[in-house]
KETIKE-576104 format. One line per 10 residues: their letters; for each residue x, y, z of N, C-alpha, C, CB. Coordinates in nm, 4 decimals. Glycine has a CB too. Layout:
! residues N
a) X:Y:Z:X:Y:Z:X:Y:Z:X:Y:Z | ...;
! end
This chain:
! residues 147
xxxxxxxxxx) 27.2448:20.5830:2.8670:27.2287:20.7107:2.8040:27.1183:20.7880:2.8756:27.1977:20.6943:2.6546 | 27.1444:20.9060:2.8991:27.0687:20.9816:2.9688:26.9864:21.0966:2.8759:27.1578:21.0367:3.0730 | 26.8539:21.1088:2.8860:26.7864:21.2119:2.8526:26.7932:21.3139:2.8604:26.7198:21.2136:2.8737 | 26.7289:21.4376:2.7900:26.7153:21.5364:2.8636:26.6027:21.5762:2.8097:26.8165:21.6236:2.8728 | 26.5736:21.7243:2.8938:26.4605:21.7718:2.8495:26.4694:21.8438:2.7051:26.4127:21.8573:2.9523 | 26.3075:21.8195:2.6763:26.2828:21.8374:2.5458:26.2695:22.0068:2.5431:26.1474:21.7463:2.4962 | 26.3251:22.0944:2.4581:26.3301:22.2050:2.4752:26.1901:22.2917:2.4332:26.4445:22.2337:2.4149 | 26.1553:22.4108:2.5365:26.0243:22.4976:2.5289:26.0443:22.5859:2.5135:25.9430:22.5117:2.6104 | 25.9661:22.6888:2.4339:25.9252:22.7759:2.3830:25.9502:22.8724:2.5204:25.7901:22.7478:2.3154 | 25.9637:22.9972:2.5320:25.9874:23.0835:2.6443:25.9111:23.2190:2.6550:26.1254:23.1107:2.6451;
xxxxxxxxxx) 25.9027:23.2622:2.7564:25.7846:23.3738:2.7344:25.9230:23.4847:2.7840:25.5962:23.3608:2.8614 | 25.8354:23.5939:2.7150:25.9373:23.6972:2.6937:25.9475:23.8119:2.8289:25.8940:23.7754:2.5466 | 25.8884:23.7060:2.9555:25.9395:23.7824:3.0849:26.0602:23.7118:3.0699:25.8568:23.7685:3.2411 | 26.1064:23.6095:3.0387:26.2451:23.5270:3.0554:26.3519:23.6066:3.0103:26.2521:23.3902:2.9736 | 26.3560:23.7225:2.9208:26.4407:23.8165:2.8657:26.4688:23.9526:2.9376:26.3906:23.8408:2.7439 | 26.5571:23.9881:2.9244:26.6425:24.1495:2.9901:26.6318:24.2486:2.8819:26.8364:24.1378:3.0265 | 26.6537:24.2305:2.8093:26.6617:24.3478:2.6830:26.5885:24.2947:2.5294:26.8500:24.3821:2.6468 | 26.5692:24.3892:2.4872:26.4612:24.3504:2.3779:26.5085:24.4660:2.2768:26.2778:24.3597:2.4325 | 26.5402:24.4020:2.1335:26.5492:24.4549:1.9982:26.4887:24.4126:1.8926:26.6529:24.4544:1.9619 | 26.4237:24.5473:1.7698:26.3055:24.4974:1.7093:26.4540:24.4331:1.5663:26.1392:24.6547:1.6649;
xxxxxxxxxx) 26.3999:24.3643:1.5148:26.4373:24.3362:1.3776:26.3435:24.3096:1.2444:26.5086:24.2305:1.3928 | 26.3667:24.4042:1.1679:26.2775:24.3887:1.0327:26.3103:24.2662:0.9842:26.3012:24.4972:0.9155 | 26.2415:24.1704:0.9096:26.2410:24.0964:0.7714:26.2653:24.1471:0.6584:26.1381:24.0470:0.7437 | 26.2978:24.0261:0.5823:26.3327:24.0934:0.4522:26.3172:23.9904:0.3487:26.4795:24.1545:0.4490 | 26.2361:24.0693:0.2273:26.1665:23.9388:0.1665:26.2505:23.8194:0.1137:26.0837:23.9805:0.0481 | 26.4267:23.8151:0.1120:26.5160:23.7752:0.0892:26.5161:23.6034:0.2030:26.6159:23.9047:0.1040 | 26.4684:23.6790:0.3363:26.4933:23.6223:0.4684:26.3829:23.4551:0.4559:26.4344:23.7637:0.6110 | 26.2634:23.4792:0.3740:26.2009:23.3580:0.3645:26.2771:23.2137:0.2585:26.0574:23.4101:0.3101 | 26.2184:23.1342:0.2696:26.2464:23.0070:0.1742:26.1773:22.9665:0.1000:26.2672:22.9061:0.2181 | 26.2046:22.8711:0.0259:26.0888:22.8280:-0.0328:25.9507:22.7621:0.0106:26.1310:22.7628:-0.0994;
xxxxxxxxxx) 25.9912:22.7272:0.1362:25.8796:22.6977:0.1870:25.7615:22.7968:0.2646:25.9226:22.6119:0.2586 | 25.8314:22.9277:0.2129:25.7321:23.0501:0.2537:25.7508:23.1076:0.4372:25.5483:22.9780:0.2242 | 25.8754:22.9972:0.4868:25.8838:23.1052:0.6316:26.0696:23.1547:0.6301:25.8307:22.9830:0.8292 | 26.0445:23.2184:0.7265:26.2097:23.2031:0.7317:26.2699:23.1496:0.7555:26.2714:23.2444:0.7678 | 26.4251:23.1318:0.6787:26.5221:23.0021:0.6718:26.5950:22.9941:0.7789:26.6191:22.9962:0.5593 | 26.5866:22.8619:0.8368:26.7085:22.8606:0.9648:26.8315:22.9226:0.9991:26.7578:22.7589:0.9741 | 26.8987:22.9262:0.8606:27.0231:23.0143:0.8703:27.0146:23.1595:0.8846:27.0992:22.9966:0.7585 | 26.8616:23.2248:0.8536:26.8733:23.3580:0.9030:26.8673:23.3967:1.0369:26.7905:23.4236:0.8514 | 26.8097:23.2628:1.0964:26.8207:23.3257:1.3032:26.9331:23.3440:1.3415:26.7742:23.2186:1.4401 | 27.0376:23.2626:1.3055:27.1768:23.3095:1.3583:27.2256:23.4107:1.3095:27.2740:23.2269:1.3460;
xxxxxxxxxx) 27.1808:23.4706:1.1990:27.2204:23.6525:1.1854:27.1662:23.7056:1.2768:27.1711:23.7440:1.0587 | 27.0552:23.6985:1.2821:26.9211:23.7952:1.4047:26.9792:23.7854:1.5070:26.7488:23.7340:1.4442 | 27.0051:23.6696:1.6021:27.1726:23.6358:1.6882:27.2166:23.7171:1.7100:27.2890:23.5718:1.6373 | 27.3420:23.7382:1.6307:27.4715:23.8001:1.6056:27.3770:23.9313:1.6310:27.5677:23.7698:1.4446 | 27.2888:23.9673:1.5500:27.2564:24.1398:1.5262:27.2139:24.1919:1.6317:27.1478:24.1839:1.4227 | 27.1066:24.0958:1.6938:27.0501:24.1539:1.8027:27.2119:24.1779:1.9349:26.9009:24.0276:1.8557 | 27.2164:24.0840:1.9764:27.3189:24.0829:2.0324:27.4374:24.2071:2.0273:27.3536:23.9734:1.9919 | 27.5201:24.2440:1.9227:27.6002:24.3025:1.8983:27.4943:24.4475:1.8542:27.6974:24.2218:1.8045 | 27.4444:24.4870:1.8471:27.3850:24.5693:1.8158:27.3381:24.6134:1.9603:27.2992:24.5337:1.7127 | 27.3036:24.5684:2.0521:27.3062:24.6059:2.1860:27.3866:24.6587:2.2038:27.3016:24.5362:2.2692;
xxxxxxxxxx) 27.4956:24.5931:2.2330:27.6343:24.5912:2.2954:27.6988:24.7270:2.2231:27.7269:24.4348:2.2594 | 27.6803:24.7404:2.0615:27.7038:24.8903:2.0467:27.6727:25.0158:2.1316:27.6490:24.9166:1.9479 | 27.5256:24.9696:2.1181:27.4189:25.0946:2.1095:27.4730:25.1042:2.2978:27.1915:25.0460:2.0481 | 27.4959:25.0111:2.3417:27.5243:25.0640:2.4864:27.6594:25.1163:2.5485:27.4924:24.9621:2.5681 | 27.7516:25.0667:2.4182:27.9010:25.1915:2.4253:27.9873:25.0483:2.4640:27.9052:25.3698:2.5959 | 27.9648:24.9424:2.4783:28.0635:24.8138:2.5261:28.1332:24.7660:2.4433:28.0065:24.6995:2.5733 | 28.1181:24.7876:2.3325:28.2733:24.7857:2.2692:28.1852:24.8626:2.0932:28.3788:24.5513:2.2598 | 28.3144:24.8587:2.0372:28.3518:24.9502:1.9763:28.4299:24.8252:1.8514:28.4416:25.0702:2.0781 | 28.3169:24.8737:1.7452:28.3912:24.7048:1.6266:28.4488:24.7885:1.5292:28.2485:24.5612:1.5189 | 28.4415:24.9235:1.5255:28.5723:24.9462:1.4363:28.7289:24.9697:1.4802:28.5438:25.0612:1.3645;
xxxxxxxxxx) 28.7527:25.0133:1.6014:28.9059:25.0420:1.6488:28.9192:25.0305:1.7998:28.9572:25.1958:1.6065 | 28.7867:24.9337:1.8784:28.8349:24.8761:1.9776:28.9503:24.7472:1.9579:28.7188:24.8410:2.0422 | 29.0168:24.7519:2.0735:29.1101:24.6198:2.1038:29.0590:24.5118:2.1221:29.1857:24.6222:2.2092 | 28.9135:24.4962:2.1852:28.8973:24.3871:2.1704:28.7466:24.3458:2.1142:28.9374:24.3397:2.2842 | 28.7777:24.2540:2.0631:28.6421:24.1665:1.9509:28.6493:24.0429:2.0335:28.6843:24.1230:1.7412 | 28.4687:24.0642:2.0035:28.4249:23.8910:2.0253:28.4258:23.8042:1.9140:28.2760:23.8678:2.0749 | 28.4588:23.6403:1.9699:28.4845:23.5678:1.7966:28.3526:23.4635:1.8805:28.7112:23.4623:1.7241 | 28.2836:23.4298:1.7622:28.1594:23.3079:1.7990:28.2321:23.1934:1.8131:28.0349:23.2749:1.6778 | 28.2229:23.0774:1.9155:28.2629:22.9778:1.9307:28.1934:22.8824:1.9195:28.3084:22.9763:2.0080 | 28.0202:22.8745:1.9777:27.9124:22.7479:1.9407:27.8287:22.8872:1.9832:27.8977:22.5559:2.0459;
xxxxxxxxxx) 27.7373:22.8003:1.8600:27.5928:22.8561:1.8623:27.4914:22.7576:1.8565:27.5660:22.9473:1.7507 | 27.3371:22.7631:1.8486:27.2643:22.6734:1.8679:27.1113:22.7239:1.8637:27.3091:22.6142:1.9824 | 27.0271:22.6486:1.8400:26.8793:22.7275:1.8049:26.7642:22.5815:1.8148:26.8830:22.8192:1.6009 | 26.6773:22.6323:1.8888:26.5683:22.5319:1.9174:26.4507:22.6186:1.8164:26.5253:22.5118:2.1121 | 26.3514:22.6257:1.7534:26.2262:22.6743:1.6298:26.1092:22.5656:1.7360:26.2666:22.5990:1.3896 | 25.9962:22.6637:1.7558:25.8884:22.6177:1.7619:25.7769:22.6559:1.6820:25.8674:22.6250:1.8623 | 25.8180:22.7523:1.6057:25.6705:22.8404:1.5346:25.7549:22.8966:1.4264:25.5733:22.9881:1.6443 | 25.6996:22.9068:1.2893:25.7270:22.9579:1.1908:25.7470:23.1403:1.2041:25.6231:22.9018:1.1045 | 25.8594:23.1568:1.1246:25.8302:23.3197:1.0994:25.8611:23.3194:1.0081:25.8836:23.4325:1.1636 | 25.7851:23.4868:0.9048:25.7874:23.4719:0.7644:25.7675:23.6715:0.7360:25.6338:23.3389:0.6991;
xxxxxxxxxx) 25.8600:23.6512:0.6286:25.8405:23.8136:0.6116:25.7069:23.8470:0.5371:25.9688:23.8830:0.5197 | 25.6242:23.9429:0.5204:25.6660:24.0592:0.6277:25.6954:24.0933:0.7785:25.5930:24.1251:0.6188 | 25.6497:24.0013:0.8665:25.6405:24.0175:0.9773:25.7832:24.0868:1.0373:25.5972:23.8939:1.0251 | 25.7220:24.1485:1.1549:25.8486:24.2413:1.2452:25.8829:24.1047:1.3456:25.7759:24.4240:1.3615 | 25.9888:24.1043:1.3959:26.0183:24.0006:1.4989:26.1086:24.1056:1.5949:26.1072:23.8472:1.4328 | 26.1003:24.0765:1.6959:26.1874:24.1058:1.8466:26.2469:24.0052:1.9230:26.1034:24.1635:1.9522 | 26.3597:24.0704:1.9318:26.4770:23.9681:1.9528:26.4742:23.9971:2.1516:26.6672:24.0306:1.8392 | 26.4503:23.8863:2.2500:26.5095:23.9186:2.3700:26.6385:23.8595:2.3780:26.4306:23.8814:2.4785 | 26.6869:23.9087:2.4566:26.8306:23.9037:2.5150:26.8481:23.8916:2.6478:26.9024:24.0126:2.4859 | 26.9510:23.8060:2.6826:26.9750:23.7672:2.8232:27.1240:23.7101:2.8203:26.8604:23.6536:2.8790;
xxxxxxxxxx) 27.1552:23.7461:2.9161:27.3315:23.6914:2.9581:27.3205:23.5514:3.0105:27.4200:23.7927:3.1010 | 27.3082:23.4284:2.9974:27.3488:23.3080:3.0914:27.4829:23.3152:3.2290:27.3998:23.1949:2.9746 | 27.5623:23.3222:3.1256:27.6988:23.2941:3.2218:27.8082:23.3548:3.1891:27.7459:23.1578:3.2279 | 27.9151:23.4278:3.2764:28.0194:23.5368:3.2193:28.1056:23.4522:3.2740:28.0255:23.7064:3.2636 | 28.2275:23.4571:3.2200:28.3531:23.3574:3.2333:28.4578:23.5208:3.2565:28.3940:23.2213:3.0478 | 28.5730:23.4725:3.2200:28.6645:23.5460:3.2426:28.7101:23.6234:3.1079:28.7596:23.4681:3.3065 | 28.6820:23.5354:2.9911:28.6905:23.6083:2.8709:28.5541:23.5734:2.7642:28.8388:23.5677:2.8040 | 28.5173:23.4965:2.7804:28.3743:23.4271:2.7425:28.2761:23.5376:2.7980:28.3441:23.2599:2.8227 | 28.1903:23.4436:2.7138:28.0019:23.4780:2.7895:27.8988:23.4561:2.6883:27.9612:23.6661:2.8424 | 27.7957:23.3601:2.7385:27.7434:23.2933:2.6698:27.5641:23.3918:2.6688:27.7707:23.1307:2.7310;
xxxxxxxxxx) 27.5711:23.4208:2.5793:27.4438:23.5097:2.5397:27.3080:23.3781:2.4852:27.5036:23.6403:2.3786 | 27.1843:23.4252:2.5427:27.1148:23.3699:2.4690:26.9775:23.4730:2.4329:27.0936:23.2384:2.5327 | 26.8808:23.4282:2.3085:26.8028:23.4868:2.2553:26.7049:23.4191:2.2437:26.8364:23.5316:2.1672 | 26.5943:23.4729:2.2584:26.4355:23.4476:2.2214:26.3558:23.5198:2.1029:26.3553:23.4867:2.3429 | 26.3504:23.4728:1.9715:26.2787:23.5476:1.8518:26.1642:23.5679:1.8770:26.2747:23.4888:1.7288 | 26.0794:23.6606:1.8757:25.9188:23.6549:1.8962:25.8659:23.7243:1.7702:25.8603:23.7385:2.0426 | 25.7323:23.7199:1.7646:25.6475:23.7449:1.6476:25.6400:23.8874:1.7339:25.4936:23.6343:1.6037 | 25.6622:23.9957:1.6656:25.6566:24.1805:1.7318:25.4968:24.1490:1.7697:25.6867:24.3628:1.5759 | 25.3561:24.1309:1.7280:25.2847:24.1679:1.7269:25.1693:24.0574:1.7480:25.3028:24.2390:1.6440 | 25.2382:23.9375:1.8106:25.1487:23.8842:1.8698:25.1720:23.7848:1.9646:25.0804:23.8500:1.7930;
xxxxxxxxxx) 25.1492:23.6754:2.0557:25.2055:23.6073:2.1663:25.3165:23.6541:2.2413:25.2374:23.4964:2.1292 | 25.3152:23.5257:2.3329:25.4128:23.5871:2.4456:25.4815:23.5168:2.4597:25.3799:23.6229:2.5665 | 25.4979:23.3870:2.3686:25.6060:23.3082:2.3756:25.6855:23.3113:2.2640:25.5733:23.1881:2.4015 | 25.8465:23.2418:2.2681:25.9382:23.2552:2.1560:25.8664:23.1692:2.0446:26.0941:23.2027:2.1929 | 25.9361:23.2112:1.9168:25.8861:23.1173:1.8213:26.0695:23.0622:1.7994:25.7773:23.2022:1.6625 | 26.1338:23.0701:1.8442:26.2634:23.0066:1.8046:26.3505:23.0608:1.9595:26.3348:23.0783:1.6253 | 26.4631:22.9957:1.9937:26.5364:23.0675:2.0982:26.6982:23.0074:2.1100:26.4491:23.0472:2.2445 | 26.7956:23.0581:2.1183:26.8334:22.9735:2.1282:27.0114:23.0565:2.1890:26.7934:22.8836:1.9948 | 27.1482:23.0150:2.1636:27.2264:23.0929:2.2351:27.3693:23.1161:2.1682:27.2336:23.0345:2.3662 | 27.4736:23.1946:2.1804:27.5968:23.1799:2.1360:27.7184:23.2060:2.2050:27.6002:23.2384:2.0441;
xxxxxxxxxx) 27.7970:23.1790:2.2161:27.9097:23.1699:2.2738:28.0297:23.2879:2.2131:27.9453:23.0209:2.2556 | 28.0432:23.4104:2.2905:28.1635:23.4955:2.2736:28.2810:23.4476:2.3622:28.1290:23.6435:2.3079 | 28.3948:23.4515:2.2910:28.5487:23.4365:2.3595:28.5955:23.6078:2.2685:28.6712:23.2352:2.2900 | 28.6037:23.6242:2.3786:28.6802:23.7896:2.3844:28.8256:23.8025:2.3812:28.6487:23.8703:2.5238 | 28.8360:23.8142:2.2598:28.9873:23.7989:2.2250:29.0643:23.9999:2.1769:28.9866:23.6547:2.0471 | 29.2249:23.9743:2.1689:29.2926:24.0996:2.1537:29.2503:24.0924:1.9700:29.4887:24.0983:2.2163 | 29.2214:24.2167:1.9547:29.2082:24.2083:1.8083:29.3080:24.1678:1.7247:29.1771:24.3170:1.7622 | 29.4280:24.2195:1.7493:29.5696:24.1645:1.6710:29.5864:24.0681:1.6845:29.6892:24.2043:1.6933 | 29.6113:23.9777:1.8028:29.6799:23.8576:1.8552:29.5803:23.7596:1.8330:29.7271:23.8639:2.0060 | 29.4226:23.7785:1.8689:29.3006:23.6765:1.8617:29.3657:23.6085:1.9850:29.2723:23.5703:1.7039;
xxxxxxxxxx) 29.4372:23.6782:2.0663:29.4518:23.5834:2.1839:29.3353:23.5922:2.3232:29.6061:23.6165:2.2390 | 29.2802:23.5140:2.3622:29.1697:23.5503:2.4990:29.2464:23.6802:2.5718:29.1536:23.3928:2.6371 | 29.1262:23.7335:2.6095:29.1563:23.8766:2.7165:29.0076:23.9141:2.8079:29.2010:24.0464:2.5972 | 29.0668:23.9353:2.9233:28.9781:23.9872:3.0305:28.9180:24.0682:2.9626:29.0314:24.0454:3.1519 | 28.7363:24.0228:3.0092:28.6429:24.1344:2.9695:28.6401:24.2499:3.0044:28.5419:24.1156:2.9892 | 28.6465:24.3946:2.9417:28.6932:24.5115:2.9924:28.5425:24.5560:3.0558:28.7713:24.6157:2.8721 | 28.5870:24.6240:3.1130:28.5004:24.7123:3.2549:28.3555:24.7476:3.1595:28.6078:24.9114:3.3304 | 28.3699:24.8487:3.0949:28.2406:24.8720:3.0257:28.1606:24.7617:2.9188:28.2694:24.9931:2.9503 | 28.2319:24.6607:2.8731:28.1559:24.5585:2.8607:28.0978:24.4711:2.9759:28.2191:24.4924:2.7871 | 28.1234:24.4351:3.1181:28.1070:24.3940:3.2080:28.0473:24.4575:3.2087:28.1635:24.3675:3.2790;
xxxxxxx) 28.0266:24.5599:3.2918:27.8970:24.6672:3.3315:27.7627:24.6375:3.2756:27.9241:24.8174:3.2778 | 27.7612:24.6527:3.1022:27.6556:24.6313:3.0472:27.5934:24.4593:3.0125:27.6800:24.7136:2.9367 | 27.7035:24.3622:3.0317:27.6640:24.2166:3.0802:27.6395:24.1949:3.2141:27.7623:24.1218:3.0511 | 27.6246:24.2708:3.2848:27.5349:24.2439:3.4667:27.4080:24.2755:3.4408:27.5820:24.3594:3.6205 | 27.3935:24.3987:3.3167:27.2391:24.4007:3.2798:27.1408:24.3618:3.2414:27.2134:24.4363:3.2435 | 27.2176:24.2640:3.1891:27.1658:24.1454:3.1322:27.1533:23.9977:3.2181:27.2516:24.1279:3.0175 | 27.2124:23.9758:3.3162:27.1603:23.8631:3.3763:27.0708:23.8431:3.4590:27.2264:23.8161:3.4183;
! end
């Protein structure tokens, strides 16, 4: 059985694009930080919320939608609302209908490393069919910006 490395915290030159995301006093647990299951919204939001704001697709009456296939998240540091967090963004690897996005959560207003990071997997499918389809031109465009 083979090892691997133990996963690190990342400093936020490692990122291409950067989006702020509020908290919400909903977003903590009982243990007073925020709950694991809210990073994979922040994920999804940051992510797709780019991809709007930069015209690459279109989630009410484009043809094609991304569907999540694996996701995944490494936490090194607590976050807890109120705090602002900023999401970086970076492209790993573009496939032919895929592309595997990953993210770095940071505290907005202090360090320079992630407090969580981690990545998700789009398969770019026809909206009707959910069958795989070549990534269209203006989504490409704005995933070169990112790698």
């Amino acid at each position: 059985m083979t090892s691997s490395a133990r996963p690190q915290a990342e400093p936020r030159s490692s990122y291409k694009a950067f989006r702020n995301i509020g908290t919400r006093w909903s977003d903590n647990d009982l243990y007073g930080h925020v709950n694991n299951v809210v990073y994979y919204s922040w994920f999804d939001t940051a992510v797709n919320g780019l991809l709007i704001e930069r015209g690459a697709i279109d989630i009410h009456s484009g043809g094609v939608i991304g569907l999540v296939i694996e996701t995944q998240c490494n936490y090194f540091a607590p976050l807890a609302f109120p705090e602002a967090v900023v999401a970086g963004i970076r492209v790993a690897h573009i496939g032919s209908s895929s592309v595997r996005y990953e993210v770095g959560l940071f505290p907005a207003d202090e360090g320079q490393t992630c407090a969580a990071r981690g990545h998700f997997i789009h398969v770019y499918v026809d909206r009707s069919t959910r069958r795989p389809v070549a990534l269209p031109p203006e989504l490409l465009s704005v995933l070169e910006t990112l790698k």
